[in-house]
C-alpha positions in Angstrom: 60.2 57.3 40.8 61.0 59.8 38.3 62.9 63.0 39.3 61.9 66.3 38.0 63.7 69.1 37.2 63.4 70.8 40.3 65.1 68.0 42.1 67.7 67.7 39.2 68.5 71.8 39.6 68.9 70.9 43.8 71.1 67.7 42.8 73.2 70.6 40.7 73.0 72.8 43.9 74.5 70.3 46.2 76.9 69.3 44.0 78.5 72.4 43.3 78.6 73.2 47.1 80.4 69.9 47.9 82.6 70.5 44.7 83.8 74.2 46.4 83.9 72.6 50.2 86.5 70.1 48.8 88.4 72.5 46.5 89.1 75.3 49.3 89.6 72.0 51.7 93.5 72.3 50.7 94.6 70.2 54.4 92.7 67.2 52.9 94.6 64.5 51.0 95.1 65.4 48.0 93.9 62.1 46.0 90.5 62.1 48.3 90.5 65.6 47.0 90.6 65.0 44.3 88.3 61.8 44.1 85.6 64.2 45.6 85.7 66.8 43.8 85.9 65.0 40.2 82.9 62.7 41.9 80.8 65.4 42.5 81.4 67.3 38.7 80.0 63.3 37.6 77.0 63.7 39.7 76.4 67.2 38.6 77.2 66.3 34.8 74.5 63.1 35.4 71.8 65.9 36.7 72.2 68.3 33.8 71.9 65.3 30.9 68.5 64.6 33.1 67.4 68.1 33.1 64.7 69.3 30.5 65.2 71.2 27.4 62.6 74.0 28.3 64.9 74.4 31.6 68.1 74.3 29.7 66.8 77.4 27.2 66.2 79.5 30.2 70.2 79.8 30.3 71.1 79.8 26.9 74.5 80.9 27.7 75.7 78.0 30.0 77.4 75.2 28.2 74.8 72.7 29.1 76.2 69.6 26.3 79.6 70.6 27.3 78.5 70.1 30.6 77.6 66.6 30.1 80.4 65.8 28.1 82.7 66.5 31.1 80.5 64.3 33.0 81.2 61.2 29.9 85.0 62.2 30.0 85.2 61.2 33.9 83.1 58.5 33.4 84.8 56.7 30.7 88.4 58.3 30.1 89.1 59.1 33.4 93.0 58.7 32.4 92.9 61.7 30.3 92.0 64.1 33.1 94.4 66.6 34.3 93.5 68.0 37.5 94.8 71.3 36.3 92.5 72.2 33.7 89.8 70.9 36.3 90.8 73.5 38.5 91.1 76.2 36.1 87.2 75.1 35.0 86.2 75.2 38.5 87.7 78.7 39.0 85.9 80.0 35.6 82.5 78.5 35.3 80.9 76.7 39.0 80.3 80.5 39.7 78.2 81.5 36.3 76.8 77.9 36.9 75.7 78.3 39.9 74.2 81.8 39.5 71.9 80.4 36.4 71.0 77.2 38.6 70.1 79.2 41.6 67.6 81.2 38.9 66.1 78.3 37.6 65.6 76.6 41.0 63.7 80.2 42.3 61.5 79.7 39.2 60.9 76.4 39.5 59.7 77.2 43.0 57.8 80.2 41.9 55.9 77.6 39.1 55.2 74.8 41.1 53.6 77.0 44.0 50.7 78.2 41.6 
């Protein structure tokens, strides 16, 4: 079964909710922290390759390849990340992220109901 873009833009959505529950979750152990959160930027990373370029044009101004990249650097040089600049990316782009996902999502509702 192929997944859509709608379903990739909600797999985005999830992610980035589960990424902020585990970031403000500063009681939790710090490596499962930290496992959770860099998990779920994978997940999200793996969603935006899958998402289509007429989706990825309607936000021009999020970083969609570097988005993906982050996703390959966890993946496959997971000894080069430093959990500070992680933070520091999380504080500076899940929010615009978020926004233009959340606008895609409500017109990819808005399309699929016609």
């Amino acid at each position: 079964m192929k997944r859509g873009d709608r379903e990739r833009l909600d797999d985005v959505a999830e992610a980035i909710e589960a990424i902020r529950t585990h970031a403000d979750n500063r009681t939790a152990n710090e490596r499962l922290r930290r496992d959770a959160i860099l998990y779920n930027l994978v997940i999200l990373g793996e969603a935006v390759k899958s998402l289509s370029d007429e989706a990825r044009a309607r936000r021009p101004e999020i970083p969609w390849r570097q988005i993906s990249g982050l996703r390959d650097l966890l993946a496959h040089e997971y000894y080069r990340i430093d959990m500070r600049e992680i933070e520091e990316l999380l504080e500076r782009d899940l929010g615009p992220l978020s926004t233009a996902v959340n606008a895609l999502r409500r017109t990819k509702r808005a399309t699929s109901k016609r």
